[in-house]
Backbone as numpy.savetxt, mean C-alpha at the origin, in Angstrom:
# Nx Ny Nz CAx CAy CAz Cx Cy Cz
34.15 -23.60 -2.91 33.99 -22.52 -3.89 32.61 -22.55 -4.54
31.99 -23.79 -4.61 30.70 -23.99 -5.47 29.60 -23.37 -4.29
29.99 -23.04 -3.03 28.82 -22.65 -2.33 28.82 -21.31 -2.60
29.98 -20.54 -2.38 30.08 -19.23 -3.04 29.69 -18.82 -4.32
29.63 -19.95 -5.32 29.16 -19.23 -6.40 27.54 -20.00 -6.23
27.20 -20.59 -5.78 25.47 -20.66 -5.75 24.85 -19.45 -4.41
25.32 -19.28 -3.97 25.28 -18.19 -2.97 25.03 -16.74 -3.47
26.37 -16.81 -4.76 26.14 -15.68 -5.33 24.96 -15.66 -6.50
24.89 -16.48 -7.28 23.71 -16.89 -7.81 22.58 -16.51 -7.35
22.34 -16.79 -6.06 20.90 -16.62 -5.01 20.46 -14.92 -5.15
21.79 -14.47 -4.27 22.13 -13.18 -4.42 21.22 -12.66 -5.51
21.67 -12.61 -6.53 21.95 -12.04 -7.44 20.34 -12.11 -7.96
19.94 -13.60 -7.91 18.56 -13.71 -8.38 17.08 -13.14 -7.47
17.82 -12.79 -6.27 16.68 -11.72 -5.58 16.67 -10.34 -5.85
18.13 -9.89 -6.31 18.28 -9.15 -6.80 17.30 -8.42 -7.98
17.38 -9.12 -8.89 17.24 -9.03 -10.65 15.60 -9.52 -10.01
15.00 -10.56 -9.25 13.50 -11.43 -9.04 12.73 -10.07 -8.66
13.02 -9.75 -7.39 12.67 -8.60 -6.97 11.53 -7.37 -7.46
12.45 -6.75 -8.20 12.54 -5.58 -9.19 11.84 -6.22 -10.41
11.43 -7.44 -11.01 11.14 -8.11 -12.32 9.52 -8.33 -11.61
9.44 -9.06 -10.55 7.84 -9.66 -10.24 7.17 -8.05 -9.93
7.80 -7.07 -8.76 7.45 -5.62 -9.15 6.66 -4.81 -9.73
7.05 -5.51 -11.55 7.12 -4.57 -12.38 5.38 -4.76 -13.02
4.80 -4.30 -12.33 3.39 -4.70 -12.37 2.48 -3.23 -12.55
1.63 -2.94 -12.91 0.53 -1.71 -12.92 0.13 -1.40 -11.94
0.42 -0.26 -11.57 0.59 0.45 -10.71 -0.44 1.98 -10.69
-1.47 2.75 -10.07 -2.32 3.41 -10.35 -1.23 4.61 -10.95
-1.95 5.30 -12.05 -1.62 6.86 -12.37 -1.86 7.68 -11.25
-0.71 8.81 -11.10 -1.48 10.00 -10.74 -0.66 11.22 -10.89
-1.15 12.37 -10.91 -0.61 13.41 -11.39 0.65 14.13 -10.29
1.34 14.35 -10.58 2.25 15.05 -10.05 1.95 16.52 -9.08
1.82 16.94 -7.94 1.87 18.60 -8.07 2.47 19.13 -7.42
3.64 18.48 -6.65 4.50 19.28 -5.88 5.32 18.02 -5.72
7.02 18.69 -5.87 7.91 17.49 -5.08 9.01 18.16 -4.07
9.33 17.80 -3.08 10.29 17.80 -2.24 11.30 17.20 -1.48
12.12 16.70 -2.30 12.98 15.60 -2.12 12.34 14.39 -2.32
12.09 13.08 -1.06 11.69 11.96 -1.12 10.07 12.56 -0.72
9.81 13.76 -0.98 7.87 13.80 -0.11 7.46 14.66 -1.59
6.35 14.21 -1.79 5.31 14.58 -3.11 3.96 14.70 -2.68
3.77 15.40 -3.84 2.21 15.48 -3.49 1.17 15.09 -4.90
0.72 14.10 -4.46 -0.31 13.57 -5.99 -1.44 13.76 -5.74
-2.16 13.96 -6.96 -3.36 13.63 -7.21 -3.76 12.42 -8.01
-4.67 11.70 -7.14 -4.90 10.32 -7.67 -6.03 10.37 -8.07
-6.59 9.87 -9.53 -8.21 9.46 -9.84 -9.29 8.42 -9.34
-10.33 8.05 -9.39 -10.92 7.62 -9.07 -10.53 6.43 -9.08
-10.43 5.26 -8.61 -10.28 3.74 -8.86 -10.91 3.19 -7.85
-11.13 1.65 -8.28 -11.24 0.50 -7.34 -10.57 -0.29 -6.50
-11.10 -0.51 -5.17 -10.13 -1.50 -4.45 -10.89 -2.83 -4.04
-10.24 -4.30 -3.48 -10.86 -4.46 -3.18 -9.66 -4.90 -1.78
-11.04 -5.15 -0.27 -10.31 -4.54 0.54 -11.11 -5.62 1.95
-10.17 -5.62 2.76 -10.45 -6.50 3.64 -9.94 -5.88 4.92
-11.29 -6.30 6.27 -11.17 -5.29 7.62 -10.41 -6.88 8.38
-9.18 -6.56 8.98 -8.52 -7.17 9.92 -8.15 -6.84 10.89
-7.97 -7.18 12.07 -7.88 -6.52 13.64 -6.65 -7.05 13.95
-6.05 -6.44 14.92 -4.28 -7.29 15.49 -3.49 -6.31 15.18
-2.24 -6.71 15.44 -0.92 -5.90 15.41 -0.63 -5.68 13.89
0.23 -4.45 13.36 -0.13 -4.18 12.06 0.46 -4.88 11.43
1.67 -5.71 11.40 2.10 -7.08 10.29 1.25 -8.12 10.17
0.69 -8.42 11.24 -0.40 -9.65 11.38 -1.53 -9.44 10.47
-2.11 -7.97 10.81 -3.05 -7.69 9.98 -2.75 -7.99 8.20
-1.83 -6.92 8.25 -1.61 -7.11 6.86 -1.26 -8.42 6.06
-0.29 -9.23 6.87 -0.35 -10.52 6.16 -1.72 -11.39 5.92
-2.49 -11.27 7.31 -4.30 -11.80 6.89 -4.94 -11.42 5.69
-4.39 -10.06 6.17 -5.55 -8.74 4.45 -4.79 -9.62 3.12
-3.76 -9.65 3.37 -3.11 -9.96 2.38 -3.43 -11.42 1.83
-3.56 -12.40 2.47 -3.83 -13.72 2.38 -5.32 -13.51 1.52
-6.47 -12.84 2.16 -8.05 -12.65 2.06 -7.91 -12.35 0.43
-7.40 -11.21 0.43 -7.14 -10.19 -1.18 -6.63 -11.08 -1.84
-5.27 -11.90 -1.65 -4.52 -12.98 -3.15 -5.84 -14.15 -3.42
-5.94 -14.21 -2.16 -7.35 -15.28 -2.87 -8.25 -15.04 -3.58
-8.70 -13.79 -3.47 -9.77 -13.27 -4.56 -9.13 -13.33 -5.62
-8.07 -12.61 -5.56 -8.04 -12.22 -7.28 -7.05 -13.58 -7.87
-6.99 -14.49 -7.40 -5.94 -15.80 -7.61 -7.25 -17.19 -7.74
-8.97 -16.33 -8.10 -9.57 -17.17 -8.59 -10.84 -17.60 -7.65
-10.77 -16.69 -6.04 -11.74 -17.31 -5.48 -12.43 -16.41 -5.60
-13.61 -16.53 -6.24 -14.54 -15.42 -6.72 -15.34 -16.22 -7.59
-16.86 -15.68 -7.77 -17.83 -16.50 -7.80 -17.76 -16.72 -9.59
-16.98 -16.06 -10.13 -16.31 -16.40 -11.78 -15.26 -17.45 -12.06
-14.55 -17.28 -10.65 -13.04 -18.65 -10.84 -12.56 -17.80 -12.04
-12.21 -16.13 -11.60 -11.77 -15.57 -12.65 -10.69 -14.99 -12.19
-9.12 -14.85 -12.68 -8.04 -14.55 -12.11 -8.19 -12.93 -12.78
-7.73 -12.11 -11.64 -7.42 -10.45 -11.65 -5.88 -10.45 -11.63
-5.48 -9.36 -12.32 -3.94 -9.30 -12.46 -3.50 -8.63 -11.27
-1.93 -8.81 -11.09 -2.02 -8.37 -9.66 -1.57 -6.98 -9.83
-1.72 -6.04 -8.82 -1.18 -4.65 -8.68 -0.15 -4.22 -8.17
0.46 -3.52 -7.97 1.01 -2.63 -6.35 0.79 -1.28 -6.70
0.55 -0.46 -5.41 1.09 -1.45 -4.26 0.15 -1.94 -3.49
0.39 -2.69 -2.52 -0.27 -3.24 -1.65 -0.74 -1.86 -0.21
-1.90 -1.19 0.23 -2.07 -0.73 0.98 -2.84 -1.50 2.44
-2.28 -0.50 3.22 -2.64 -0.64 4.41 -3.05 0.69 5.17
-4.23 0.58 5.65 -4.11 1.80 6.66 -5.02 1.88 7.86
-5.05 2.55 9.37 -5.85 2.19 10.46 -7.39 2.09 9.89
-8.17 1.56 10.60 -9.85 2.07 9.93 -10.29 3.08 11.13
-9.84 4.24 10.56 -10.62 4.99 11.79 -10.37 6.77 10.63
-11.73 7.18 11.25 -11.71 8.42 10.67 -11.22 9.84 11.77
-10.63 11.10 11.20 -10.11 11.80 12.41 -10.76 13.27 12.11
-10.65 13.75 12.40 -11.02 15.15 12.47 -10.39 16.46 11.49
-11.05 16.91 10.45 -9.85 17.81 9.69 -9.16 18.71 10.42
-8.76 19.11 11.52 -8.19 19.72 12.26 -6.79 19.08 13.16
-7.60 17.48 13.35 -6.87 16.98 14.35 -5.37 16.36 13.93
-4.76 16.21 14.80 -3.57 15.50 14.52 -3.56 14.03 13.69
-2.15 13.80 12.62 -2.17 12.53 12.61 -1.73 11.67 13.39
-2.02 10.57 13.65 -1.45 9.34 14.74 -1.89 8.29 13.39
-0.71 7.54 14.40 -1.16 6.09 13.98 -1.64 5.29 15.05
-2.35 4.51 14.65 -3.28 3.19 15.43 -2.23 2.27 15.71
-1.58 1.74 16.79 -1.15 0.74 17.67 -1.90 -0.35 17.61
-1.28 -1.40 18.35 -1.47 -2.78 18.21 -3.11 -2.91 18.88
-3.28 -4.10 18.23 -5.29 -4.06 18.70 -6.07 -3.35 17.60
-6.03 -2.83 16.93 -6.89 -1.75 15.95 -7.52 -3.01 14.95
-8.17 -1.58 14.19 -8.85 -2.52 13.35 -7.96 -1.55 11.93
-7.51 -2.43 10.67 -7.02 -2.40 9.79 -7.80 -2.48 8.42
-7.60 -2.00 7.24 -7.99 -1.95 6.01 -6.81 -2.25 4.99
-7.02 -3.39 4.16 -6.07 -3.92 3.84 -6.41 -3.74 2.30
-5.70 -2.81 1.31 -6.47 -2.53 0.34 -5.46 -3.24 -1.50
-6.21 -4.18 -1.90 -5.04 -4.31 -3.19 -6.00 -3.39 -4.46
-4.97 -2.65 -5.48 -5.92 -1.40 -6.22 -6.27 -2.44 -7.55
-7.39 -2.59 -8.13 -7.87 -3.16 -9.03 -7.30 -2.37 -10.52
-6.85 -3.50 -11.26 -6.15 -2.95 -12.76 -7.40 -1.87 -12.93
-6.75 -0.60 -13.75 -7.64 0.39 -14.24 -8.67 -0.20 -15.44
-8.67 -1.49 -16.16 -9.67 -1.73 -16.91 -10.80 -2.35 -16.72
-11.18 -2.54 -15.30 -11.97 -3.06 -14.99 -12.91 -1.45 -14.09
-14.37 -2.03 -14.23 -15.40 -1.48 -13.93 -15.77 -2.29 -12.28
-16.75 -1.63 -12.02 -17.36 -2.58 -10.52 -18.29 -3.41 -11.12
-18.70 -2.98 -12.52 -19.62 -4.03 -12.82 -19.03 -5.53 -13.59
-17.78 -4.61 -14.04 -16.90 -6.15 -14.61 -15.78 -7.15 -13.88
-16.06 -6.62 -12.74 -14.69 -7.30 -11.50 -15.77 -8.48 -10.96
-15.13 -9.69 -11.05 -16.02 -10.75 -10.41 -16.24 -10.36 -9.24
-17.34 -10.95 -8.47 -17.55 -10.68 -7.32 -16.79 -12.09 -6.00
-16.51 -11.43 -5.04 -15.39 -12.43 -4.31 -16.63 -13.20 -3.75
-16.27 -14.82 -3.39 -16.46 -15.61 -2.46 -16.64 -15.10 -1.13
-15.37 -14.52 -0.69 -15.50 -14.66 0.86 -16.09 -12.99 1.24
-17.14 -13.23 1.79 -17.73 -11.90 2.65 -16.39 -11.25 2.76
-15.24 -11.17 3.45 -14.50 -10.75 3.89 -13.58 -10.09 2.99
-13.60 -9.90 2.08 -13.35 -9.25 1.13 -14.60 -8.14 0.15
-14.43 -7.01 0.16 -15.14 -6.39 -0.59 -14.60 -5.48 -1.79
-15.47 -5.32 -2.61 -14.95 -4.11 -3.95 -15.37 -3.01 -3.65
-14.70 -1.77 -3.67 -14.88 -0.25 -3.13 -14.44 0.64 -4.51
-15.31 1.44 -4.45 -15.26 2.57 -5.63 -14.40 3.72 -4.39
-13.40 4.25 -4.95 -12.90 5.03 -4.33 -12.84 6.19 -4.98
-13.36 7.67 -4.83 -12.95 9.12 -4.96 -11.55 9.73 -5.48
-11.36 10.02 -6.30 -10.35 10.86 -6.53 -9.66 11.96 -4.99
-8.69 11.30 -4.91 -7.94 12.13 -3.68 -6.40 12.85 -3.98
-6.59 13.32 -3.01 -4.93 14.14 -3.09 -4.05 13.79 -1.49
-2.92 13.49 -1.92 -2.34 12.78 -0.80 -0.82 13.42 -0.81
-0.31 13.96 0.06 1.20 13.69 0.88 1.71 12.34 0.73
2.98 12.40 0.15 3.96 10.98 0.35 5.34 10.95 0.72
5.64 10.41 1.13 7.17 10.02 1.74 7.19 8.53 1.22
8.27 8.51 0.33 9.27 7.68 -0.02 10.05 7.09 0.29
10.31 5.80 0.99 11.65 5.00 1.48 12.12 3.89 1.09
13.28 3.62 1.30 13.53 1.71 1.47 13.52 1.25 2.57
13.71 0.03 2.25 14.72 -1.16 3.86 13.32 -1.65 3.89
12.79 -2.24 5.04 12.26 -3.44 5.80 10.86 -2.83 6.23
10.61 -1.37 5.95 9.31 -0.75 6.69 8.92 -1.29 8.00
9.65 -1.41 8.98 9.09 -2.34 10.58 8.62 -1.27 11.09
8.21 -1.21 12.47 7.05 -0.22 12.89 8.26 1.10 13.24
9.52 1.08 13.72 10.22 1.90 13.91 10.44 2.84 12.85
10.49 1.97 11.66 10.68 2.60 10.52 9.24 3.79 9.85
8.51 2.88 10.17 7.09 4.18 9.68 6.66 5.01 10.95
7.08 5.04 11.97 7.17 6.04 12.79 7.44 6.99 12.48
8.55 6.55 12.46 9.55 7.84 11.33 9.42 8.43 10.34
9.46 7.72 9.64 8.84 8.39 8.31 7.67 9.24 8.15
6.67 8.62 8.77 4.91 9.65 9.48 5.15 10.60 10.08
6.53 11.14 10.97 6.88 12.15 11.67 6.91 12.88 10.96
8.42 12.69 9.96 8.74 13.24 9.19 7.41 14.10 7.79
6.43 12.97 7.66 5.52 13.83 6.32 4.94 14.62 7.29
4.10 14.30 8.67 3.32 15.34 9.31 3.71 16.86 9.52
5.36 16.53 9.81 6.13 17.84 9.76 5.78 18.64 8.68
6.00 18.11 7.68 6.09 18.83 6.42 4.96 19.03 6.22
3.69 18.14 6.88 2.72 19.39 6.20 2.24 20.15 7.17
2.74 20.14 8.77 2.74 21.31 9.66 3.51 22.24 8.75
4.33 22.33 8.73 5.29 23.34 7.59 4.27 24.24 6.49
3.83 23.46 5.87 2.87 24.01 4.68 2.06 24.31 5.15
1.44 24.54 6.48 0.22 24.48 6.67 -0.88 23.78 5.61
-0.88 22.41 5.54 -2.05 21.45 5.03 -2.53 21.01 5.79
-4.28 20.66 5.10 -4.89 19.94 6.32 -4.83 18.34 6.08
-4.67 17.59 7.06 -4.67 15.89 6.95 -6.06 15.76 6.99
-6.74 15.25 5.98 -7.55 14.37 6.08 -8.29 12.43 6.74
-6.86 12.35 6.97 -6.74 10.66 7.03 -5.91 10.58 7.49
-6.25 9.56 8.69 -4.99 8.87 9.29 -3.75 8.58 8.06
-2.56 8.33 8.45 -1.69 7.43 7.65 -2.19 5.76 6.95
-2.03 6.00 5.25 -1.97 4.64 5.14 -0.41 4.22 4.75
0.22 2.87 4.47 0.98 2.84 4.24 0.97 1.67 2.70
2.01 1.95 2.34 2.17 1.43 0.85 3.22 0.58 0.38
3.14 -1.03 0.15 4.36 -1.39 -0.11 4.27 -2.01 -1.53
5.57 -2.09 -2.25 5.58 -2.09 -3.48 5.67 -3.23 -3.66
6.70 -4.25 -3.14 7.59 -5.40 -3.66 7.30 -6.82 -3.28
7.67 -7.63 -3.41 7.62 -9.22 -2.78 8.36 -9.43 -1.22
7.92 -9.79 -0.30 8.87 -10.12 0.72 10.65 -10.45 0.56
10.84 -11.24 -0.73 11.96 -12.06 -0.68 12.46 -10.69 -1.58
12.42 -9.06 -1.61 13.34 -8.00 -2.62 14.36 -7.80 -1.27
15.58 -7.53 -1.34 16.26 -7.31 -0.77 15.82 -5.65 0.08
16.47 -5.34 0.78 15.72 -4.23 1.56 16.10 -2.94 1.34
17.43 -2.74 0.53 17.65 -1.69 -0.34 17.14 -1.14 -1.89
16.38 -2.24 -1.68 15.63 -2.22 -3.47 14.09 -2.24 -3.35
13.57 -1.95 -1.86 12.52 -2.14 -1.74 11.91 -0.81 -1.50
10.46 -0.47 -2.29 9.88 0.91 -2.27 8.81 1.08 -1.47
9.01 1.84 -0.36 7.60 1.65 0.47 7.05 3.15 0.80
6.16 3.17 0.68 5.64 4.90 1.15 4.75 5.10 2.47
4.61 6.04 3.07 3.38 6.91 3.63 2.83 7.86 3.24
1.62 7.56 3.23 0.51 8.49 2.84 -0.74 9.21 3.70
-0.67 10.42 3.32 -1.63 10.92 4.38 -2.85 11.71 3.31
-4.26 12.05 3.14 -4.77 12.52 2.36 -4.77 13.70 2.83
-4.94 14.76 1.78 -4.34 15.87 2.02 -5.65 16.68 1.61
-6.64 18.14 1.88 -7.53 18.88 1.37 -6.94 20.04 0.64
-7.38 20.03 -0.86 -6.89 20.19 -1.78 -6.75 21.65 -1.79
């Protein structure tokens, strides 16, 4: 019986862990259209800082991901800790054509692994990282298409979901600016019904 109730305990504390480590700053952006789980924002200007990785897209991202916690977890030429964000982005590095279709980049590509810098920091007040392999990027105010999901985001899963937003903005007639990036909110260990992950496509306004 005592395994069942530490079991449930466990449960329970990925549960409640999840949703609590999460609950972190997250960029503003304005609202201007919703349709069920797909929106359309406008985001302001912010900072990222952002790391180019090549390989299959979990591989990548766990590298980007490794490169980015180290910066802001102190390796930086301040030994100055940055608070952390979400979400965590990802998206192919390749630019497409305002006309052309979206795709996504398959295994082999080269990746951009982006964590968004708290809004109170400047480029002139963000330490600067240690490792080349990490850089700070001033990013443009954009407007983006989103689709909203849970579960596990595996590659089957954002297939799908990328179908699904491209549709919709074949539908609207919008133009894609940008490949798909993708967006995850949570810790590995959130259960997969409590987990918030998006696609994003930039959209011309």
């Amino acid at each position: 019986m005592w395994l069942i109730g530490v079991a449930g305990v466990l449960v329970l504390g990925a549960v409640l862990w999840g949703p609590l480590v999460s609950n972190v700053e997250q960029p503003k952006y304005a609202l201007v259209e919703s349709d069920g789980n797909i929106q359309i924002r406008d985001y302001p200007a912010m900072i990222v800082a952002e790391a180019e990785v090549t390989g299959a897209r979990e591989q990548a991202i766990s590298q980007g991901f490794r490169l980015i916690a180290g910066y802001i977890f102190g390796n930086n030429l301040s030994s100055q800790k940055v608070a952390m964000t979400a979400p965590v982005t990802q998206e192919a590095n390749e630019k497409i054509a305002m006309t052309a279709p979206v795709t996504q980049q398959g295994a082999g590509n080269s990746w951009l692994v982006r964590f968004i810098m708290p809004a109170s920091y400047t480029m002139e007040s963000l330490p600067r990282p240690k490792d080349p392999a990490v850089q700070l990027r001033q990013i443009e105010s954009r407007r983006f298409a989103v689709i909203r999901f849970s579960g596990m985001a595996g590659e089957a899963s954002l297939q799908r979901q990328t179908a699904r937003l491209t549709q919709f903005l074949a539908a609207r007639k919008l133009t894609a600016l940008s490949a798909p990036s993708y967006a995850f909110y949570n810790p590995p260990w959130t259960l997969p019904f409590m987990r918030r992950n998006e696609v994003m496509i930039e959209i011309a306004r």
